[in-house]
N, C-alpha and C positions, 0 to 999 in steps of 0.2 A: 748678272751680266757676265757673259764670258772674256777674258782676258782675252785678247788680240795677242802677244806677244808670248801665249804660252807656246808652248812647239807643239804643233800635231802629233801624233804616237803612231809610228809608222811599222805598221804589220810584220811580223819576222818573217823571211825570205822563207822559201817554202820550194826542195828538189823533188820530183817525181823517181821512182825506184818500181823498179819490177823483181817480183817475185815468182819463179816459176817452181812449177811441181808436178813429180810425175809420177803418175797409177797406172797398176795393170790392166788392160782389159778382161782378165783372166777371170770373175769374178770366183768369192767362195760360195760355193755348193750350199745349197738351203738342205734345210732336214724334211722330210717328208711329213706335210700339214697333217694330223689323226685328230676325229673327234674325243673330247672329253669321256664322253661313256665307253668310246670304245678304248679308248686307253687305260682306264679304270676296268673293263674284262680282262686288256690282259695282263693287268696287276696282281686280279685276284689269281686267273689261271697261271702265270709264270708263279706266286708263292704257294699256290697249291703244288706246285711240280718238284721246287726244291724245299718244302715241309719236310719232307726225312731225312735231308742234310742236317738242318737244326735238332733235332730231334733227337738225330744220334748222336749230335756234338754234345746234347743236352746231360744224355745221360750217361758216355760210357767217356767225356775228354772231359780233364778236369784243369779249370780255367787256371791262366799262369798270374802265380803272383811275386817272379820276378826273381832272379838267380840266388838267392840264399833258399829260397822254397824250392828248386830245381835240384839244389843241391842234399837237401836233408830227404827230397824225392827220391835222388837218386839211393841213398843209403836205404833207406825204407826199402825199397825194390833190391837190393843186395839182401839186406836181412830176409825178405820173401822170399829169394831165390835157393837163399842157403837152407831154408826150415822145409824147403820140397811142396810151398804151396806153389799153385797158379793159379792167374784171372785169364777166364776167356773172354777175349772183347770181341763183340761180334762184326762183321766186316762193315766197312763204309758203306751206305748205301752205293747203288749202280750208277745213279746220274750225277752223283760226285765225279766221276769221270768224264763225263761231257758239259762241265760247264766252268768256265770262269771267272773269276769274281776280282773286280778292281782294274785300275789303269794299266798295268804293267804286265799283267797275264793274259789281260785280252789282246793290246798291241802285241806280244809276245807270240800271242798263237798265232796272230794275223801276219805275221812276217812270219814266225816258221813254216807256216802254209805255203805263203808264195814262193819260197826257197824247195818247198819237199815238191812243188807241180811243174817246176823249170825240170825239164825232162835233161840238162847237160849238171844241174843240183840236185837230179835223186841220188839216193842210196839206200841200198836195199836194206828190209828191215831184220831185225835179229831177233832170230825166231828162239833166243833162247829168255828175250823179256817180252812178257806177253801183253804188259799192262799199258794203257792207253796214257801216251804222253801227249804233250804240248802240240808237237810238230803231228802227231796223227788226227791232231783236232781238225773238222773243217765244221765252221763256226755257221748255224744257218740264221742266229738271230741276232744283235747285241741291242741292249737294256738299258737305256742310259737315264739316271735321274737327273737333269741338266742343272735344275735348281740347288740341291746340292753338291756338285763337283764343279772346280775350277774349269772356267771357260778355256783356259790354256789347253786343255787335258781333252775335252771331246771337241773342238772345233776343226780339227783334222779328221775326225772318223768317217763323215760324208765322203772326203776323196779316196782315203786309204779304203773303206767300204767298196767303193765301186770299183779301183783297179782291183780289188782280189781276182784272180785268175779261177776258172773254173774248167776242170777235168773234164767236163761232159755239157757244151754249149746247149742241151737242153735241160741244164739242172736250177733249179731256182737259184737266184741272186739272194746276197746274204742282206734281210730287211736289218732297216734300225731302226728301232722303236725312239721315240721322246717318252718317258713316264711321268704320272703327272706330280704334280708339286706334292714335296713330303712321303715318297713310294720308297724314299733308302730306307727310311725307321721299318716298314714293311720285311724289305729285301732281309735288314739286317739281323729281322727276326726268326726269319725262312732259313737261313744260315747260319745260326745262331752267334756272328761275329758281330765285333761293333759299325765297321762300314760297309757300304755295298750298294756304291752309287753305281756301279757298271757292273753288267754281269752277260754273260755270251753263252749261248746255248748253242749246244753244233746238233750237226743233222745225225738224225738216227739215236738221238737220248730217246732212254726209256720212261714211258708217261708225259712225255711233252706232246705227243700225236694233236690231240685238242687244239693247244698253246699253239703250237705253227701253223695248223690249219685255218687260226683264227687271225693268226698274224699275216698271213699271205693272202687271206682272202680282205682286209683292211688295210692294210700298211702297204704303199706302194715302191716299188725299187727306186734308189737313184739313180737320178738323172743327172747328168753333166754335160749340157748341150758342147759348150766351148770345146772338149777332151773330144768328144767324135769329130769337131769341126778340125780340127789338129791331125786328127789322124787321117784325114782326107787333103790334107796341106795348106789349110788356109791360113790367111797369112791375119796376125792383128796387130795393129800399129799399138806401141804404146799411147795413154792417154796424157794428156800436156796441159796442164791447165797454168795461167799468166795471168796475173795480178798487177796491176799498178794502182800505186797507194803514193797518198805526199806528207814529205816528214819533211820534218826543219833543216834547214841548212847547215853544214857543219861550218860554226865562225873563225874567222879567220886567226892569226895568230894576235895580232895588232890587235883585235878586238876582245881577246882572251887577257892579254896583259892590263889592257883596260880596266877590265869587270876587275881584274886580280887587284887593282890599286886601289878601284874605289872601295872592295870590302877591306883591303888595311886603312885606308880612310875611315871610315864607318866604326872599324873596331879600335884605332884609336880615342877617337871622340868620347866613345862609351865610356 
């Protein structure tokens, strides 16, 4: 039987709070959907392309094992120089020149590009070095293994891809491939270095003909619907989203002293 005279237990007061939050409309650029098998052709044909990279890394660079070994190198090649021997090493292959390997030299070529096409940022070339740098790169593919490189690292290449500027508005746009899961162990061994989650192929490498032709005829450009809408001046509100949620009331001071008395109550007792 319920006691009559116990007290009811009366609900804690409860205030409403709004939360608001705000997103861009701007959304980020998706990567361009490729079927499985056809991503697997151009796995095989991009390491068939740069196989003589590895190859000649394999046999004529001899791997570093870290500045005491750099340093007894360096003597060794003193002692050869003074006894009048020499090693001919034979040159780099050719498409070691048009291609990039990793984060920093693909962003690297892709901003020295847009800087060499701004007609008030050329400057003329010097015809006393004749060898194919960075800035003379114009990049027609890049290779990305998403599964292994950090998200931070390729989720900007969709939009940096499509503002690259192009010399000749009838020249293909520069595709970007997704390769499939586990293609860096591949890449790394086509190059014969340990990493080789991103790699950029520019127009006009020798032996790529196949490789591009298969990429361009699969791989579709991006698209940035929002970026043409901008550049026609349309306008997009930021998005606003408002929440209201109910939390407990903050107590008042008089009810704080309270609670505080009765736990030294309580802890006396003990």
């Amino acid at each position: 039987m319920e006691n009559p005279k116990a007290p009811t237990k009366v609900p804690p007061k409860t205030i409403t709070k709004s939360f608001t939050t705000l997103d861009t409309p701007l959304k980020a650029p998706s990567w361009p959907s490729l079927p499985l098998e056809h991503a697997t052709t151009i796995l095989e044909l991009l390491c068939s392309v740069v196989a003589p990279i590895g190859e000649h890394r394999r046999r004529h660079v001899v791997p570093s094992k870290g500045k005491r070994s750099r340093k007894r190198k360096r003597a060794s090649a003193k002692d050869t120089s003074d006894a009048g021997q020499t090693v001919n090493t034979p040159p780099v292959p050719d498409i070691h020149s048009f291609t990039t390997v990793g984060f920093n030299s693909t962003i690297r070529c892709l901003q020295n590009h847009m800087n060499f096409v701004q007609p008030h940022r050329k400057q003329p070339p010097d015809e006393k070095d004749s060898r194919v740098s960075e800035s003379d790169l114009d990049l027609a593919a890049i290779f990305v293994d998403r599964a292994s490189v950090a998200d931070l690292l390729w989720e900007k290449l969709p939009l940096l891809v499509h503002t690259q500027p192009r010399q000749n508005p009838s020249m293909e746009p520069i595709r970007l491939v997704s390769l499939p899961r586990g293609s860096e162990a591949r890449l790394s061994d086509g190059f014969g270095i340990p990493r080789a989650g991103i790699v950029g192929i520019a127009r006009g490498a020798p032996g790529a003909e196949q490789l591009m032709s298969f990429v361009r005829a699969h791989a579709d450009p991006i698209e940035i619907p929002w970026l043409r809408d901008l550049k026609l001046g349309n306008y997009f509100p930021a998005v606003v989203d408002v929440k209201t949620v109910e939390v407990p009331a903050p107590k008042s001071k008089k009810a704080k002293e309270a609670e505080q008395a009765a736990t030294r109550v309580q802890a006396a007792e003990k």
